[in-house]
C-alpha angles and dihedrals in degrees: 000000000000083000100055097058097084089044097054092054099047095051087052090051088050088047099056095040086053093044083053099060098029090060084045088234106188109256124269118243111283117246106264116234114245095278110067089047093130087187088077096049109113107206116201104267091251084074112091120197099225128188127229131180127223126250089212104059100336104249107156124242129195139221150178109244129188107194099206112238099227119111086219125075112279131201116266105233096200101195107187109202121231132272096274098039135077127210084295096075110114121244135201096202087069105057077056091048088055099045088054101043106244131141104249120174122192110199148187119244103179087315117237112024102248104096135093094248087042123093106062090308112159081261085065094041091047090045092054095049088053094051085055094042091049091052090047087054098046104030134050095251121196087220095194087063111050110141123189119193136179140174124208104331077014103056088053095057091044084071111039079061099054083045089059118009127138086202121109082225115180096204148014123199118188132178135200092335139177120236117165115042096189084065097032084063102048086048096044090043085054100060099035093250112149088224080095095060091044083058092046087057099041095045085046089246119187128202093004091297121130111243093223111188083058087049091059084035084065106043133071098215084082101042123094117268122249095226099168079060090083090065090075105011147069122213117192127186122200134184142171112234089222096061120116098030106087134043093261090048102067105166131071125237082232075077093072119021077052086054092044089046097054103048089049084053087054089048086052091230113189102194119085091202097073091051121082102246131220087244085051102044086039087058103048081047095059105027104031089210139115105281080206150358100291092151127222141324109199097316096331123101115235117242094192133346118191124172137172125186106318095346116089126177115204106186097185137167101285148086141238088331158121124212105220096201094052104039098051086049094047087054103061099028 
């Protein structure tokens, strides 16, 4: 009998796996490797973790909040953290937005994205808006400058903000962002990155089969642009020429010139000049070089650089990235 222990509970270990694939459960949410642990993150003590509840069902989100130390109204520096993070994440541009004095919040928005409410859902927007509503209520907020940045899953994000805020917001920075799930599947199952399986989870994809209309759901690429928005706001896209080619630069520059394109067609844009052609994006594509003399952004020649009215695309020499130092100046410039 003795003997029989270790079997039984082999074959019900073989039992359940096989019950799991055979139902096509999505996949659960893969181990992350050491360097994304955010436990282990240590925030500068004038960094308070606060706790805000969602409109929506009341779960509650945290954040790490700066409450500038000026008596006058100060700029929000809204910092939204990537696509494998949570609120913990550190962040350099806070560190700025303490050495010049201005309110900055880092919140969660459903943490990591590999759940159902994660990946820019009406659960993430709403989350975001509280987080600028809490820092309204509890900070003296100079309203006419709230900036909200991202880079990768922030930058998403970034943008899915900018697509549905209620917010009166002055800027949006975003980074290296993903724009379009449905392609960003099919690119990351390619290359065996599990960013496919967190996108299974957080679309409610069933059998291994991308659930599609929650895909488009999910991604701003599909939404209707706000296009009343550009009367009051500024909406810049970044992206580092080099993205998409190596293991730690998961998402291809197509995210964001196809992002940039689309808005300007919403906009019903006429002239061809101020779109990213197929010759321009082909090139960058092949030769991974400026197509001009764009200058410089920080210490980083510019590729290609395309604006119309209050949306601007920087494609730059980089990879899947954010300068600190840049991007908090070009905020508040």
């Amino acid at each position: 009998m003795k003997n029989k222990v270790p079997l039984v509970f082999a074959a019900l270990a073989i039992g359940l796996l096989g019950g799991y694939f055979i139902r096509g459960n999505v996949p659960k949410a893969p181990r992350l490797p050491a360097a994304f642990d955010s436990s282990a993150v240590r925030w500068p003590p004038e960094f308070n973790v606060v706790e805000i509840a969602s409109p929506l069902d009341k779960k509650i989100q945290k954040a790490y909040f700066y409450s500038s130390t000026s008596s006058e109204p100060q700029p929000l520096i809204v910092n939204l953290h990537s696509w494998s993070w949570d609120y913990r994440q550190f962040d350099t541009l806070a560190i700025l937005s303490k050495s010049k004095n201005v309110h900055y919040i880092h919140p969660d928005f459903r943490g990591q994205n590999w759940t159902k409410n994660a990946c820019c859902s009406d659960y993430v927007i709403s989350d975001i808006d509280a987080s600028i509503d809490y820092a309204i209520a509890h900070a003296a907020v100079d309203t006419a400058r709230i900036y909200v940045i991202g880079r990768s899953g922030g930058g998403y994000a970034t943008i899915g903000t900018f697509m549905k805020s209620k917010h009166r917001i002055k800027k949006f920075s975003a980074w290296v962002p993903l724009t379009d799930l449905l392609q960003w599947y099919d690119e990351t199952r390619i290359r065996k990155f599990y960013y496919a399986d967190n996108i299974l989870v957080c679309t409610s994809s069933l059998n291994g089969i991308l659930n599609k209309e929650m895909a488009k759901k999910k991604s701003p690429r599909y939404w209707p642009t706000p296009v009343e928005k550009f009367s009051y706001t500024k909406l810049e896209i970044f992206t580092g020429v080099y993205d998409g080619l190596t293991n730690d630069s998961p998402i291809p520059i197509t995210q964001s010139i196809n992002f940039y394109n689309k808005v300007l067609q919403d906009l019903h844009v006429s002239d061809s000049s101020r779109y990213v052609s197929d010759k321009e994006k082909l090139k960058l594509l092949e030769f991974r070089k400026p197509l001009a003399d764009y200058g410089k952004i920080g210490n980083r020649k510019v590729c290609l650089m395309k604006e119309y009215g209050g949306i601007k695309i920087i494609i730059f020499a980089g990879g899947h990235e954010l300068l600190p130092e840049f991007a908090f100046d070009d905020l508040l410039k």
